[in-house]
C-alpha positions as CSV (number, residue, x, y, z in Angstrom):
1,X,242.4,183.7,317.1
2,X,240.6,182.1,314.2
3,X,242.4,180.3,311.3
4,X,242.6,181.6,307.5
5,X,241.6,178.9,305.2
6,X,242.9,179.3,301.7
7,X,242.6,176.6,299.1
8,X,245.8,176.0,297.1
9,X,247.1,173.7,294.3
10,X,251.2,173.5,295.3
11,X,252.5,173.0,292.3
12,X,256.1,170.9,292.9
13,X,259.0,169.0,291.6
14,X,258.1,165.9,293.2
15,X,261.9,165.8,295.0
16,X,260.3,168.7,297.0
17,X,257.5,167.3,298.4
18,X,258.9,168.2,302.3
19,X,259.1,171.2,301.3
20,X,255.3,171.0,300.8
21,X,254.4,170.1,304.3
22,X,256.9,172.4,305.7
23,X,255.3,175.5,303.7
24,X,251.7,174.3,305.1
25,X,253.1,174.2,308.5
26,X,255.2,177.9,308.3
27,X,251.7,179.1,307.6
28,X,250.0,177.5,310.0
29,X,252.2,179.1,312.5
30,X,250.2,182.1,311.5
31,X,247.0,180.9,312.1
32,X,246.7,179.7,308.5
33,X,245.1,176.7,307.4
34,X,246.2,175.6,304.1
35,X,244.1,173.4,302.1
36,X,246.3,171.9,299.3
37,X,244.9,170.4,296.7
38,X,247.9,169.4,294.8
39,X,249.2,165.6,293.9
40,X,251.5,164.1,295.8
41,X,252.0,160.7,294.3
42,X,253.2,158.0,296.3
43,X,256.4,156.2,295.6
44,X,254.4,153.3,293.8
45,X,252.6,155.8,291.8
46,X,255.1,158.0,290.8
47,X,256.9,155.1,289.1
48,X,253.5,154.4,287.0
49,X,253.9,158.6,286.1
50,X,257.4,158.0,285.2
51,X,256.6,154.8,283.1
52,X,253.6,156.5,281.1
53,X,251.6,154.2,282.3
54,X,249.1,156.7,283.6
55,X,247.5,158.4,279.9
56,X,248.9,162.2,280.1
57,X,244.9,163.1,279.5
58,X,244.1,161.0,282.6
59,X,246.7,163.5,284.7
60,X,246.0,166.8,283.2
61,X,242.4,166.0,283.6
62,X,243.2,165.1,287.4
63,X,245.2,168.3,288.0
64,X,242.5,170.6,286.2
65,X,239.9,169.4,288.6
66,X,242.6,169.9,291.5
67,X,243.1,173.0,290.2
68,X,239.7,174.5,289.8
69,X,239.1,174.3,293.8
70,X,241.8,176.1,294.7
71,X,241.5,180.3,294.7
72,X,245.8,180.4,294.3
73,X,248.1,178.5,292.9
74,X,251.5,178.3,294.5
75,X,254.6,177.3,292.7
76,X,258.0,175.7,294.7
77,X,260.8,177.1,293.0
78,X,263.6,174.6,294.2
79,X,267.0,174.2,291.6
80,X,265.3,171.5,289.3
81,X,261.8,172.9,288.8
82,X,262.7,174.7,285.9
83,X,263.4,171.4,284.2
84,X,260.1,170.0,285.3
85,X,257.4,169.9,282.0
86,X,254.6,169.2,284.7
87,X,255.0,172.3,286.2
88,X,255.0,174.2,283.0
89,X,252.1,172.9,282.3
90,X,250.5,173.4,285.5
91,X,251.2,177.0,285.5
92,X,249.9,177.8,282.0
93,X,246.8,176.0,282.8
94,X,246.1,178.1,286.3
95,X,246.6,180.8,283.9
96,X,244.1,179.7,281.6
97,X,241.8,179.2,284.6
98,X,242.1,182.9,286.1
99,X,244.4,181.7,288.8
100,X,246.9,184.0,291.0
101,X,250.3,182.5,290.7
102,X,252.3,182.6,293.3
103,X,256.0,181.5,293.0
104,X,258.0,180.8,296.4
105,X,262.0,179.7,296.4
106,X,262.1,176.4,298.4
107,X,263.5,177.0,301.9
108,X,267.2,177.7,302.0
109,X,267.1,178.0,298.1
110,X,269.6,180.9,296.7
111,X,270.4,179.6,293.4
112,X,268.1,179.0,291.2
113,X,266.4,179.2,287.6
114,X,262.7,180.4,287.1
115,X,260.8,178.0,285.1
116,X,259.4,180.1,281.6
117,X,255.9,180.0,282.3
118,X,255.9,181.8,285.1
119,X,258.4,184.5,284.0
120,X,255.4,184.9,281.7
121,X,252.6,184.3,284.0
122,X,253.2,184.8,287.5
123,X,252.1,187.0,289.7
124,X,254.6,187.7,292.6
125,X,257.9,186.3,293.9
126,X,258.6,185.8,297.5
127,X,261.5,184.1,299.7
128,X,260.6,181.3,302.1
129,X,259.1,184.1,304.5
130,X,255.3,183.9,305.8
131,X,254.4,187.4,305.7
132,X,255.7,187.2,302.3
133,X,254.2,184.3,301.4
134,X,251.3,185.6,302.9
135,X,250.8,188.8,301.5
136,X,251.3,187.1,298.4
137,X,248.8,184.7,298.8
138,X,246.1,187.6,299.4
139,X,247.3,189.9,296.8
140,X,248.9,192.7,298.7
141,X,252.2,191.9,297.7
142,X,253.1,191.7,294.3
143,X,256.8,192.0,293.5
144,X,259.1,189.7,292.9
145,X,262.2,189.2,294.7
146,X,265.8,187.6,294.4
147,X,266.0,184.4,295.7
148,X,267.9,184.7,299.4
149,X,268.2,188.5,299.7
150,X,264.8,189.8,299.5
151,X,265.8,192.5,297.0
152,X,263.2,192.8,294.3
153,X,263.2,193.0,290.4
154,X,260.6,194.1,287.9
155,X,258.7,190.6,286.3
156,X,259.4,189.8,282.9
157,X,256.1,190.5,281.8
158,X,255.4,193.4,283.4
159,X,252.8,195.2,281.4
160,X,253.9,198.8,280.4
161,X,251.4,201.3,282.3
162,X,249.4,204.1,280.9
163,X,247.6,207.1,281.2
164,X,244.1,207.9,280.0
């Protein structure tokens, strides 16, 4: 069976950057290849971004380029990404660029807080699951569901249908 290649951007609270690999490698098991364009600063270099010694223009211009290449954008939603301004920013920007948004709960994560943006601009909502993830990723699927149980709620922004 041939892989699927998708190109991503993970966008991530840097404390969950296992959860990275292990969502690359939950897909894989389903003849997935991930392509993920997202940063993942090194130790070193992650103290330089915490110390502002990196110019924020310098960054966002990084992760814009990063961004571009990627058809979705996935979102980690772990406990503390809600607090994370990078993250914000990163999903207003894929919406700004056209992006499908994609939000999945960080494996084993039940309790958590959506961060604002995506309330506002995501597109679906899936547990750590790969046909979810999956179906997300390709646009069948776009509900949003409670973290752990897999029952689903409308989004926040859902846009109010009508007839013509």
């Amino acid at each position: 069976m041939m892989s699927k290649r998708r190109h991503v951007f993970i966008s991530h609270h840097h404390a969950d950057d296992e959860q990275v690999n292990k969502l690359t490698k939950l897909l894989g098991k389903k003849s997935y290849d991930i392509r993920n364009s997202s940063i993942r600063a090194k130790p070193s270099n992650q103290a330089r971004i915490d110390a502002k010694q990196i110019p924020e223009r310098t960054l966002k211009r990084m992760l814009r380029m990063k961004m571009s290449w990627a058809g979705t954008v996935i979102v980690l939603i772990g406990k503390k990404t809600h607090q994370r301004p990078w993250v914000d920013w990163e999903i207003k920007k894929a919406n700004e660029l056209g992006k499908r948004i994609v939000g999945v709960y960080t494996h084993g994560g039940t309790e958590v807080d959506i961060p604002a943006a995506f309330e506002k601009y995501g597109d679906a909502l899936v547990n750590w699951n790969s046909d979810s993830v999956i179906d997300a990723i390709e646009g069948k699927d776009s509900h949003f569901e409670n973290p752990g149980s897999g029952t689903t709620r409308d989004p926040v922004h859902a846009a109010p249908t009508s007839k013509c």
